[in-house]
PABALUM-904836 format. One record per atom (N, C-alpha, C): residue number from 1; residue in three letters; atom name; x, y, z. Coordinates in Angstrom, 2 decimals, always signed. Layout:
<num=NUM; residuo=ALA; atomo=CA; xx=X; yy=Y; zz=Z>
...
***
This chain:
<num=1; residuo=UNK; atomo=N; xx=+29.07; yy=-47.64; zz=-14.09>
<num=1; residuo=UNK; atomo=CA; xx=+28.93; yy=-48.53; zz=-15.22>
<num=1; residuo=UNK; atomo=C; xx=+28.08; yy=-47.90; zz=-16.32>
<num=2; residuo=UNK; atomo=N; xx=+27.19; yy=-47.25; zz=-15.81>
<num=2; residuo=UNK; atomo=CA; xx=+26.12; yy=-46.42; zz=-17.32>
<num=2; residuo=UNK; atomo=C; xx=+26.94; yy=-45.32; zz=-17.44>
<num=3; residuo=UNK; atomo=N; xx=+27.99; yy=-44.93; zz=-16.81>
<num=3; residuo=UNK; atomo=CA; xx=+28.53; yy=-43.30; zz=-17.36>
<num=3; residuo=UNK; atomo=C; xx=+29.30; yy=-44.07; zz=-18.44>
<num=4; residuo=UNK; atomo=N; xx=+29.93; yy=-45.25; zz=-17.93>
<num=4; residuo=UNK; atomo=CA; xx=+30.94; yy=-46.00; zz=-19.54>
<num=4; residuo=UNK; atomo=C; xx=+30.20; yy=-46.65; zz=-20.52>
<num=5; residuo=UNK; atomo=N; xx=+29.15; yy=-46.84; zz=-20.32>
<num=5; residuo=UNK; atomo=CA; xx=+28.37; yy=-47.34; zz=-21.44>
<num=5; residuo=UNK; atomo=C; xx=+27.64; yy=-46.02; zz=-22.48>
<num=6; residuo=UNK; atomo=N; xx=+27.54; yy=-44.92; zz=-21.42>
<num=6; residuo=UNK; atomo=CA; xx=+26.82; yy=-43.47; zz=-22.35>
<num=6; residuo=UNK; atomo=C; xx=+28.27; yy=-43.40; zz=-22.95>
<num=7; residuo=UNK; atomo=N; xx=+29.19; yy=-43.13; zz=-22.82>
<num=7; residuo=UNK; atomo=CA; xx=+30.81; yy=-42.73; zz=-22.78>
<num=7; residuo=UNK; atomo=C; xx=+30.52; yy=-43.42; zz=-24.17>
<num=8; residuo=UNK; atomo=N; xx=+30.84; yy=-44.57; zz=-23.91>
<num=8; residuo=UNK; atomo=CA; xx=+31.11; yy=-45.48; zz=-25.51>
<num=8; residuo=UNK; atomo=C; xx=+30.17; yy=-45.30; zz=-26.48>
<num=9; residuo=UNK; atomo=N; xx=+29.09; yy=-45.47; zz=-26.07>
<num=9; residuo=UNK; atomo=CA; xx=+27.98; yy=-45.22; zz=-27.14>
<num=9; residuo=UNK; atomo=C; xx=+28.41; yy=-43.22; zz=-28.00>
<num=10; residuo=UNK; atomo=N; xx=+28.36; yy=-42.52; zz=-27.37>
<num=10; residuo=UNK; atomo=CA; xx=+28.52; yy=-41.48; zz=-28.16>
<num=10; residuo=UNK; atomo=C; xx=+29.88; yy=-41.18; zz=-28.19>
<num=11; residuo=UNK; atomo=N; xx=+31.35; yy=-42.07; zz=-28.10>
<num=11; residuo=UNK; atomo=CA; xx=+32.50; yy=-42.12; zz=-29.00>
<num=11; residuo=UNK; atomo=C; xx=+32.19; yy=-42.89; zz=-29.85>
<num=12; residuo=UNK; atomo=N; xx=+31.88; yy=-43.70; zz=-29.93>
<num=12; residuo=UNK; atomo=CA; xx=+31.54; yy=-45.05; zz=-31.56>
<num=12; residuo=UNK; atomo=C; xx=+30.61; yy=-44.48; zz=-32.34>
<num=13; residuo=UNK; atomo=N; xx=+29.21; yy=-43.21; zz=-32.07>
<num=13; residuo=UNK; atomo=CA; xx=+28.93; yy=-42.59; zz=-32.91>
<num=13; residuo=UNK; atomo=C; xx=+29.50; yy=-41.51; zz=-33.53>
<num=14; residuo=UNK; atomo=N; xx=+30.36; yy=-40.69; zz=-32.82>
<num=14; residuo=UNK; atomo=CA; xx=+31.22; yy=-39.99; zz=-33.50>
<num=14; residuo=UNK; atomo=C; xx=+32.25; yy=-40.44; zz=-34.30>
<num=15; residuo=UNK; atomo=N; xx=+33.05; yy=-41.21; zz=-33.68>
<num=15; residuo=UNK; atomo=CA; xx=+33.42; yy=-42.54; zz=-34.69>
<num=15; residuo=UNK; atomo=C; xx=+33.17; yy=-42.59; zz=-36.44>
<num=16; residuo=UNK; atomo=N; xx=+32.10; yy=-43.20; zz=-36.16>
<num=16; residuo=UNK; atomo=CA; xx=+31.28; yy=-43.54; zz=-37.51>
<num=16; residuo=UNK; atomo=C; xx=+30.94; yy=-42.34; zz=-38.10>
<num=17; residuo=UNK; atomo=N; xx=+30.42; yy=-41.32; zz=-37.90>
<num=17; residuo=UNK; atomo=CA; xx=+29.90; yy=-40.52; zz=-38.17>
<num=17; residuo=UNK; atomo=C; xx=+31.33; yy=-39.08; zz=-39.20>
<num=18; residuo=UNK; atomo=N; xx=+32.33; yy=-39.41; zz=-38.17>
<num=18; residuo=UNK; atomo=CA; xx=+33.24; yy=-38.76; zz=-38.50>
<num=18; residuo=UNK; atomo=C; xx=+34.27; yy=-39.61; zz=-39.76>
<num=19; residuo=UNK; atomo=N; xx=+34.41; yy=-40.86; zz=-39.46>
<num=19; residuo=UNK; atomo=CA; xx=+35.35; yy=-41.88; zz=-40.36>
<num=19; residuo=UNK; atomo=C; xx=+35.37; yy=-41.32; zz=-42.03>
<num=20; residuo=UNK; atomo=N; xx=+33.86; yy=-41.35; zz=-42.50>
<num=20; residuo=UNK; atomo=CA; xx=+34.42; yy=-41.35; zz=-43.73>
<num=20; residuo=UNK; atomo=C; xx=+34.57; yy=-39.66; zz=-43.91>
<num=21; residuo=UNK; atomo=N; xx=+35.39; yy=-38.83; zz=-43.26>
<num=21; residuo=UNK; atomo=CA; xx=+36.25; yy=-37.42; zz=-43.51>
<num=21; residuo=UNK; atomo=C; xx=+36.86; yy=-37.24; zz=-44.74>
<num=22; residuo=UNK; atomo=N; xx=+37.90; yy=-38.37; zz=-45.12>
<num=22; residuo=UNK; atomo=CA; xx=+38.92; yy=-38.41; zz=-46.42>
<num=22; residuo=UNK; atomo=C; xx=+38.33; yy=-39.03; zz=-47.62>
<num=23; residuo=UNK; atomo=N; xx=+38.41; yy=-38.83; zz=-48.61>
<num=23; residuo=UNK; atomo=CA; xx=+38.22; yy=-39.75; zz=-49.90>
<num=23; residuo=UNK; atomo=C; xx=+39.22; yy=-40.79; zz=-50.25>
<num=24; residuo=UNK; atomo=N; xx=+40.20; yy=-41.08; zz=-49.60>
<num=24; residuo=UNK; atomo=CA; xx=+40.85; yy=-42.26; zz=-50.24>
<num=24; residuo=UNK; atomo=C; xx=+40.68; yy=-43.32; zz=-48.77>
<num=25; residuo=UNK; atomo=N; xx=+40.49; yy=-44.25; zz=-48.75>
<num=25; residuo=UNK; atomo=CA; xx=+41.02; yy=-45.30; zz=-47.26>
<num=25; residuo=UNK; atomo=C; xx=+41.52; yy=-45.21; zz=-46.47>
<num=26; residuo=UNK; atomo=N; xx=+43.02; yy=-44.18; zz=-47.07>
<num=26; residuo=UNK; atomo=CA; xx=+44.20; yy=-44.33; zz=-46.30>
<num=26; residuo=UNK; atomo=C; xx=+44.05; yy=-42.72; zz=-45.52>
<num=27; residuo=UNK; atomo=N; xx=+43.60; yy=-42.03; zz=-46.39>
<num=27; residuo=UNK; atomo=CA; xx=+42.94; yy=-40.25; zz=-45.58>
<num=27; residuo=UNK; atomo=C; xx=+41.98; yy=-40.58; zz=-44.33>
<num=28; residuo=UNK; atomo=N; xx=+41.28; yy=-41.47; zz=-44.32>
<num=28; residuo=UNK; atomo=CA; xx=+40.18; yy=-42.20; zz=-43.46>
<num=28; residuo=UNK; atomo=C; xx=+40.83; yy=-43.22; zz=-42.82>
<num=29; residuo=UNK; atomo=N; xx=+41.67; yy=-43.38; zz=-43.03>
<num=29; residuo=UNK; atomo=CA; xx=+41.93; yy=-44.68; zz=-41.49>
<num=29; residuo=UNK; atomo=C; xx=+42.62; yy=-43.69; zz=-41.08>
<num=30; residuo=UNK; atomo=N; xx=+43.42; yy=-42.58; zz=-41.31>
<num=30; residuo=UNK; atomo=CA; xx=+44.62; yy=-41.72; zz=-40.64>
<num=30; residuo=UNK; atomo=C; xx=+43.51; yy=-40.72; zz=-39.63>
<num=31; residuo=UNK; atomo=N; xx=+42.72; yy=-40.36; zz=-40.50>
<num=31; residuo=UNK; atomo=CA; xx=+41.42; yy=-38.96; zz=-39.91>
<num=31; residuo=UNK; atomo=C; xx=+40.74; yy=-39.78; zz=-38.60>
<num=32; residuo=UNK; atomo=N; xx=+40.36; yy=-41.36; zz=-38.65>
<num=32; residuo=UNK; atomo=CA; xx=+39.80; yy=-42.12; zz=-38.03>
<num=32; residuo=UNK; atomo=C; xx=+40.60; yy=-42.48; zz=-36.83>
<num=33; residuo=UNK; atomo=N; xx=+41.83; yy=-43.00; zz=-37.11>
<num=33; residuo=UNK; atomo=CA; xx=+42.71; yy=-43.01; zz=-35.80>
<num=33; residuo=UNK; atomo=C; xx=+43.18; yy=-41.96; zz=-35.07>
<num=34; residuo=UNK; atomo=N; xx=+43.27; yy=-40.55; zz=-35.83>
<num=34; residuo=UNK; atomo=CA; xx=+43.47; yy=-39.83; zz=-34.79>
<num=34; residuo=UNK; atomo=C; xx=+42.39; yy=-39.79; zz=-33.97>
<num=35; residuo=UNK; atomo=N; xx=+41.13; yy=-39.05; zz=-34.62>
<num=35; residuo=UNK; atomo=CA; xx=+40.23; yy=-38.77; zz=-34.00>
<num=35; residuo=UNK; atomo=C; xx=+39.95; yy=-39.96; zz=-32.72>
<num=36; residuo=UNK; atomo=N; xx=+39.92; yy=-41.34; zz=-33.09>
<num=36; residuo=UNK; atomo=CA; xx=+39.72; yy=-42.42; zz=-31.69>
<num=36; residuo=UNK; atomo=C; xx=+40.63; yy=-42.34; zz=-31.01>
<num=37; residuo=UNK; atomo=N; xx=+42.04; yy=-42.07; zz=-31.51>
<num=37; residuo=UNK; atomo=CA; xx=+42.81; yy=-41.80; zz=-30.35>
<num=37; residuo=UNK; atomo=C; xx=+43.02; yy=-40.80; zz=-29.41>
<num=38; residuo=UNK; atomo=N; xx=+42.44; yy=-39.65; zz=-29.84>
<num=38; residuo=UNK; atomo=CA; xx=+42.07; yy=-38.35; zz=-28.88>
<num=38; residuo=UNK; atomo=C; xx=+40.55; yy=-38.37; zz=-28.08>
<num=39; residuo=UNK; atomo=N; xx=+39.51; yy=-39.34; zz=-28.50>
<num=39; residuo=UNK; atomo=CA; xx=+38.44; yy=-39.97; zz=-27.66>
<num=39; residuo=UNK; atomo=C; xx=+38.58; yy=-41.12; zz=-26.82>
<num=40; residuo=UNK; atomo=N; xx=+40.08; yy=-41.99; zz=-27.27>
<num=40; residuo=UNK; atomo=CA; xx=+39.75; yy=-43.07; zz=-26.35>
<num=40; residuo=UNK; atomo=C; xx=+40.86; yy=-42.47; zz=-24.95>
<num=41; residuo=UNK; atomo=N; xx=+41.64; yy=-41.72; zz=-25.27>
<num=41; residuo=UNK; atomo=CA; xx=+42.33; yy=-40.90; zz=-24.07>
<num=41; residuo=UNK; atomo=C; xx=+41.47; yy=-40.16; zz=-23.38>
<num=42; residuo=UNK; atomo=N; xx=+40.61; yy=-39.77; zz=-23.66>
<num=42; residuo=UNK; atomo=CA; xx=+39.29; yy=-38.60; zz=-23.26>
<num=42; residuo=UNK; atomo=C; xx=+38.69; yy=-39.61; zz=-22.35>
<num=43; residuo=UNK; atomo=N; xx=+37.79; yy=-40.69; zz=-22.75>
<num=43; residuo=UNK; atomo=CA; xx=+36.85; yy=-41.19; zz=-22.15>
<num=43; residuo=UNK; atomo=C; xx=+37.63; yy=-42.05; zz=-20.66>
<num=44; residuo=UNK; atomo=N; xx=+38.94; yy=-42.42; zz=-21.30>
<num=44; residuo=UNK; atomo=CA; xx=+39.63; yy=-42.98; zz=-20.82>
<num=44; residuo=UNK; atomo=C; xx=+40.25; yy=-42.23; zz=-19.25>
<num=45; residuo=UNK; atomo=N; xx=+40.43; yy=-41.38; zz=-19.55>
<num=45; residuo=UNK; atomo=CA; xx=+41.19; yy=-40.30; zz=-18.22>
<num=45; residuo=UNK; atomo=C; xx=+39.50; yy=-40.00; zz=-17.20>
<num=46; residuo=UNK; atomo=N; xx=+38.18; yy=-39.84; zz=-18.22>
<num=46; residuo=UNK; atomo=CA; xx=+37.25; yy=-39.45; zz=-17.49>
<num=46; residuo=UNK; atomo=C; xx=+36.77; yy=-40.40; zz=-16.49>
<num=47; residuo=UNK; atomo=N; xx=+36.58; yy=-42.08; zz=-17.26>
<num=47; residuo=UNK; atomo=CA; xx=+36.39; yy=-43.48; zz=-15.99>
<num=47; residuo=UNK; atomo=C; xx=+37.36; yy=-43.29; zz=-15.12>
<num=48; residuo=UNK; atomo=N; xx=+38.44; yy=-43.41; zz=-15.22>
<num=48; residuo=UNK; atomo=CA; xx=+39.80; yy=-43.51; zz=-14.31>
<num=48; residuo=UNK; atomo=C; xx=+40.75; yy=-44.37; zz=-14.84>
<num=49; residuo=UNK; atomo=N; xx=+40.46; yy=-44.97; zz=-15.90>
<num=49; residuo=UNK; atomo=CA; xx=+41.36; yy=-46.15; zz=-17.22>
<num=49; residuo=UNK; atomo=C; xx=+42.59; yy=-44.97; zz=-16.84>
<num=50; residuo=UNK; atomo=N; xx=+44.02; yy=-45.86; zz=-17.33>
<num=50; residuo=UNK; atomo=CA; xx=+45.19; yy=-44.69; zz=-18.13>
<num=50; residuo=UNK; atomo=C; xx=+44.55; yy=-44.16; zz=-19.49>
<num=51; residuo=UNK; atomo=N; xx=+45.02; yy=-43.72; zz=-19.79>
<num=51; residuo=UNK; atomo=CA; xx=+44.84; yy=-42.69; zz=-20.79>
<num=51; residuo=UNK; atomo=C; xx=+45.22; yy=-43.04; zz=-22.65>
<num=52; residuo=UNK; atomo=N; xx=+46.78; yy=-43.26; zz=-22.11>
<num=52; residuo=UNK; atomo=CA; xx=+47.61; yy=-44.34; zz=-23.08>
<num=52; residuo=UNK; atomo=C; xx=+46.99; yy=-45.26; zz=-23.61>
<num=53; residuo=UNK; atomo=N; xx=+46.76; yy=-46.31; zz=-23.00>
<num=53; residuo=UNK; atomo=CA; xx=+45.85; yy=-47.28; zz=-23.15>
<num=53; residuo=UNK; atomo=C; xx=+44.51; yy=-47.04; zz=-23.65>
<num=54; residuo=UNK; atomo=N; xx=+43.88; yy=-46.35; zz=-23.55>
<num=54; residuo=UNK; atomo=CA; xx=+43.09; yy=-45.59; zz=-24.55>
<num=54; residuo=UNK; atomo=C; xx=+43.18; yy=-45.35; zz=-25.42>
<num=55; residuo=UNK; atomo=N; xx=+44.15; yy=-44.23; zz=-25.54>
<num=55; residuo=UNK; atomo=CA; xx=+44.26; yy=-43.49; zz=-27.02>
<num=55; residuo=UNK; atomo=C; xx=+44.90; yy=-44.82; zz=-27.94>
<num=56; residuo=UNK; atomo=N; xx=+45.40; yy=-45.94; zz=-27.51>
<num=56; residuo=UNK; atomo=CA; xx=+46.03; yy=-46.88; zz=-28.54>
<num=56; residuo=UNK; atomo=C; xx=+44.90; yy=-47.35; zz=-28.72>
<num=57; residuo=UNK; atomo=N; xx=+44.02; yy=-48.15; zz=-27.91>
<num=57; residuo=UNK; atomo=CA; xx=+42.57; yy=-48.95; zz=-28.50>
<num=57; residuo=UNK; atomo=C; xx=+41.58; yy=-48.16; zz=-29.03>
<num=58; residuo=UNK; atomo=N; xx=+41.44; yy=-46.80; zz=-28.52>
<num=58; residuo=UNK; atomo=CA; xx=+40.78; yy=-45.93; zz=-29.61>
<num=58; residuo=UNK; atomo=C; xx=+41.12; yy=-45.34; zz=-30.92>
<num=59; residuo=UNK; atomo=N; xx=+42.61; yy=-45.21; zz=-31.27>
<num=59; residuo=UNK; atomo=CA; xx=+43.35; yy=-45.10; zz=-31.96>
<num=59; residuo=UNK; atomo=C; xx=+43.22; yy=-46.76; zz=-33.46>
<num=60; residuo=UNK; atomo=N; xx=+43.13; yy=-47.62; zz=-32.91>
<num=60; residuo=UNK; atomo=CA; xx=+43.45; yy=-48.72; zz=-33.56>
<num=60; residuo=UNK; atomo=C; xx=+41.51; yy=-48.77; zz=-33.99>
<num=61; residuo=UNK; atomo=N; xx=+40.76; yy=-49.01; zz=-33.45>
<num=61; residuo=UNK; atomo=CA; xx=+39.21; yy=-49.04; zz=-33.71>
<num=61; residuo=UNK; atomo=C; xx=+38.84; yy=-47.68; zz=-34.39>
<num=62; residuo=UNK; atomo=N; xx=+39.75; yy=-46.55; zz=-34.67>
<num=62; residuo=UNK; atomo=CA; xx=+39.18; yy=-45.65; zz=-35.19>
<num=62; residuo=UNK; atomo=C; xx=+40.17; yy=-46.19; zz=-36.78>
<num=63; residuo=UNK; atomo=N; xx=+41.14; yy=-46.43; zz=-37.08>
<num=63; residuo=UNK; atomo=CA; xx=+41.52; yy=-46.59; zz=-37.95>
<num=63; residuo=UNK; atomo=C; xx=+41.15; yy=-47.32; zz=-38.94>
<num=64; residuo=UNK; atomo=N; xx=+40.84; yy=-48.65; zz=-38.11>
<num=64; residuo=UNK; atomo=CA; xx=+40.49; yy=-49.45; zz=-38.75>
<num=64; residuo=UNK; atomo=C; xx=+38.35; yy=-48.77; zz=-39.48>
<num=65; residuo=UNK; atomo=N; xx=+37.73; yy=-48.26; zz=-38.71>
<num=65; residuo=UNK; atomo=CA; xx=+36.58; yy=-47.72; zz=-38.95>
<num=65; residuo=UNK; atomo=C; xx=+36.93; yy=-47.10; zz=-40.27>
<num=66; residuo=UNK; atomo=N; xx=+38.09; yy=-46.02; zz=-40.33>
<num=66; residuo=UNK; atomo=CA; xx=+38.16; yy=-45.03; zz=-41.27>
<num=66; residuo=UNK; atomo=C; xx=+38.36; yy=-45.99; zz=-42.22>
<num=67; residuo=UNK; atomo=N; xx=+39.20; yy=-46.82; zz=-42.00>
<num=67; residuo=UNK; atomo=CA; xx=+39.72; yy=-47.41; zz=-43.49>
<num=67; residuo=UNK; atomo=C; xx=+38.29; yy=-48.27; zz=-44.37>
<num=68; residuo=UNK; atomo=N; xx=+37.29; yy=-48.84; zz=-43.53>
<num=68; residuo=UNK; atomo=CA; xx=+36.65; yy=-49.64; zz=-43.75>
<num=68; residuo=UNK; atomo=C; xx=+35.19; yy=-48.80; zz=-44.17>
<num=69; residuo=UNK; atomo=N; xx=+34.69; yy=-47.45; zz=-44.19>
<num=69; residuo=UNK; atomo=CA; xx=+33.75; yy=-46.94; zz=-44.64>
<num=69; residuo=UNK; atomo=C; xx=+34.34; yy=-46.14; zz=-45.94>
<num=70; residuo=UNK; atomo=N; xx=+32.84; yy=-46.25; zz=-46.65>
<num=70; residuo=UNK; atomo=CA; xx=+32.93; yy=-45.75; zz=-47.77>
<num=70; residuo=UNK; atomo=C; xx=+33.29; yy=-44.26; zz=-47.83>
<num=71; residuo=UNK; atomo=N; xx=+33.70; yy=-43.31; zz=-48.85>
<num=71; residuo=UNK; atomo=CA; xx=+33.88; yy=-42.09; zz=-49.09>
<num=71; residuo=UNK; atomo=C; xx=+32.65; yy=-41.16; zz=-48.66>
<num=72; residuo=UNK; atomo=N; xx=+31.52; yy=-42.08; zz=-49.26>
<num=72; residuo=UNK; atomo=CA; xx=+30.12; yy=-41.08; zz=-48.99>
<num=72; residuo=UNK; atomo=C; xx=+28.98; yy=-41.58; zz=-48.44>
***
């Protein structure tokens, strides 16, 4: 249970940290969903989750992140 709670805590800071990448919204929700969707497959395969199922809910929470932070 604390390996998925360290797990999440430093994907949602990379997350954030990475989101605003693009200058327009739409460069940043695209930069944002990939990136969550190649962390939520990651963290996802490491608990024992599928993988799939991951990369879509990390995928969808990264997009939406990108789209929703500012440029700078």
């Amino acid at each position: 249970m604390v390996r998925k709670i360290i797990m999440g805590a430093l994907v949602s800071g990379m997350l954030v940290g990475l989101a605003a990448c693009g200058e327009t919204p739409g460069t940043r929700a695209v930069t944002g969903g990939l990136l969550g969707a190649g962390a939520g497959a990651g963290v996802s395969a490491l608990t024992g989750g599928s993988p799939a199922t991951g990369a879509l809910i990390g995928g969808g929470v990264g997009a939406v992140g990108g789209a929703v932070t500012a440029p700078r």
